[in-house]
C-alpha positions, 0 to 999 in steps of 0.5 A, a space after each residue: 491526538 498525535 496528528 493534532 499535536 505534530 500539527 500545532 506547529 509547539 512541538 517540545 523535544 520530549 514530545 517528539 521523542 514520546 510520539 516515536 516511541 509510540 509509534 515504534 510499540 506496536 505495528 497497529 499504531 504505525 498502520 494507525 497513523 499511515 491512515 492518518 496520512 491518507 485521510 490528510 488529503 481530504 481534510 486539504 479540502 477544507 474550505 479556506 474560510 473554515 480554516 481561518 477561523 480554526 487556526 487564526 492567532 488570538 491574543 492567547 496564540 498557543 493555547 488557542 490554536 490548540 484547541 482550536 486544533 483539537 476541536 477540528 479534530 474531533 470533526 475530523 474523527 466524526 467525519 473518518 467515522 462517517 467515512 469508515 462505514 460509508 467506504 468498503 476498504 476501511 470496513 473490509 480491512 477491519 473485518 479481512 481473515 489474513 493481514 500484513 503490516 506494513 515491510 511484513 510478509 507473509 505465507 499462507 496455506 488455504 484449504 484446499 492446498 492452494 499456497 498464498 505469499 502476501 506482499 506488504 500491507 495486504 490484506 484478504 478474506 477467503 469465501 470457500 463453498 462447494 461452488 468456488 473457491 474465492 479469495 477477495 484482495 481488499 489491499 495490497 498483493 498476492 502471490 498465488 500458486 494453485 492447488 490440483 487436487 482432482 476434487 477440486 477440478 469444479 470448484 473454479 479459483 477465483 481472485 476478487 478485487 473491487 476492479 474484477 475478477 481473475 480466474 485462476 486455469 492451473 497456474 501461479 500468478 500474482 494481483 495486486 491492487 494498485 494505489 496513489 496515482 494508479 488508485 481504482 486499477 489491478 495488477 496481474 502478472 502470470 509465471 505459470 499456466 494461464 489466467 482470464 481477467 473480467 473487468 467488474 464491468 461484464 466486458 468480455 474477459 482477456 486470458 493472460 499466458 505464463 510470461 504476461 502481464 495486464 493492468 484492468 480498472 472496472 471497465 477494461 483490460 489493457 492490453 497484455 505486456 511481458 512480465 519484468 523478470 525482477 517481478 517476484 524478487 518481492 516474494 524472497 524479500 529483496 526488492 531487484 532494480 534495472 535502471 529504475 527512476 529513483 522517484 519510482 525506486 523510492 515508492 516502491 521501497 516506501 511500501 516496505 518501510 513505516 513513514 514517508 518516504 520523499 523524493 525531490 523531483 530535483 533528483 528523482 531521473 537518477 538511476 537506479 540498479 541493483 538488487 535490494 534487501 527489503 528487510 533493511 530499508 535504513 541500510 538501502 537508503 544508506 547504499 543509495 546516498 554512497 551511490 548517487 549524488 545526494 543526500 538521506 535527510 531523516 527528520 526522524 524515523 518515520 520522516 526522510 527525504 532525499 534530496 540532492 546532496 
């Protein structure tokens, strides 16, 4: 309803004020309207035709093209319900054990000793038996370090993601599942002991050492590359830049802050350098406008982008 009265092109003042303040009460209504803005990108795909018809102007332009609005909405939502059960994230999402919100982080103590740190917006579903011990990645990141308890010598440490399998050999080693234009790809980076990758595909599986890391889809493991020092500065909140493009630094940041987060290409070669405290993104976007020649525009809260100043 929200998307439908932000899209309708009347929106009052008060409105405005009504949508942050929902928005900001609970962190299901942020996670709400983040997959709201997912869904934007299939709902482009509209056939033009349709498009002009729903939204045409008519001699009652405002109430028209309201309910116009919200008559394509309520398609759309019979769509996303479609969409919710036909996909597995949606679905395993709803049903995961352990979730953060977006900018949260969280430390977790598994059964068997094993500590996990999850990253921003993860989410995970554990599947201990007597055979294995298995942790399922539906979304985001992980920070694993493996428990060593002689009883558990047989019972094999495994990460899911939709992309393959990583098998824990003694070790702390973080995945994470990529999205955006990465989407369908992982990520394994190893600071101790060892781990072996196998692609969902079978292919023959790639053992990574401490101080290596690899990318793998369904079908291949690339080949392994050092691990940047800065990896894990995510696990003690601070986010650690060296010379990072600032389009790149923004993208990273936006995964810890609620909203959109832009970057005009203009000014996205920009360099970055430092060592950031995540749990103000508002006070990083500040220092990086005193920093660089440009400028924060806040639409509102949930809507800024930089741009050049």
């Amino acid at each position: 309803e929200w998307q439908v009265t932000l899209w309708s092109g009347e929106v009052t003042g008060a409105e405005r004020q009504a949508f942050e303040r929902w928005l900001a009460a609970h962190d299901e209504h942020r996670t709400a309207w983040e997959d709201i803005h997912r869904v934007d990108e299939r709902l482009r795909a509209v056939p033009g035709v349709v498009a002009q018809v729903a939204l045409r102007p008519g001699p009652a332009r405002h109430a028209t093209r309201r309910r116009a609005l919200r008559g394509f909405a309520a398609l759309a939502g019979a769509g996303l319900a479609v969409y919710a059960v036909r996909e597995t994230r949606p679905w395993q999402m709803a049903l995961a054990d352990q979730r953060t919100a977006r900018g949260e982080r969280r430390e977790l103590v598994l059964p068997d000793g094993t500590r996990v740190t999850l990253n921003t917006s993860s989410a995970i579903t554990l599947d201990f038996s007597p055979a294995q011990r298995l942790v399922r990645l539906v979304r985001g990141e992980l920070l694993v370090t493996t428990a060593h308890a002689a009883e558990d010598r047989d019972r094999p440490f495994v990460v899911e993601t939709d992309e393959g399998r990583v098998l824990a050999l003694g070790t702390r080693f973080t995945v994470r599942r990529l999205e955006d234009a990465q989407a369908g790809r992982a990520q394994v980076q190893v600071f101790e002991g060892a781990v072996a990758v196998t692609p969902r595909s079978g292919a023959t599986p790639l053992r990574l050492e401490a101080g290596q890391q690899a990318r793998f889809d369904a079908a291949d493991v690339e080949a392994p590359s050092p691990v940047d020092a800065a990896a894990l500065a995510w696990a003690r909140g601070l986010l650690w830049a060296e010379r990072m493009r600032l389009d790149d630094f923004l993208a990273e940041l936006s995964r810890y802050r609620p909203g959109v987060l832009r970057c005009d290409p203009s000014v996205g070669g920009l360099l970055v350098s430092g060592v950031y405290p995540l749990a103000d993104t508002d006070a990083v976007l500040q220092s990086i406008g005193q920093a660089l020649p440009v400028q924060v525009r806040t639409l509102t809260r949930w809507w800024v982008r930089v741009e050049a100043r």
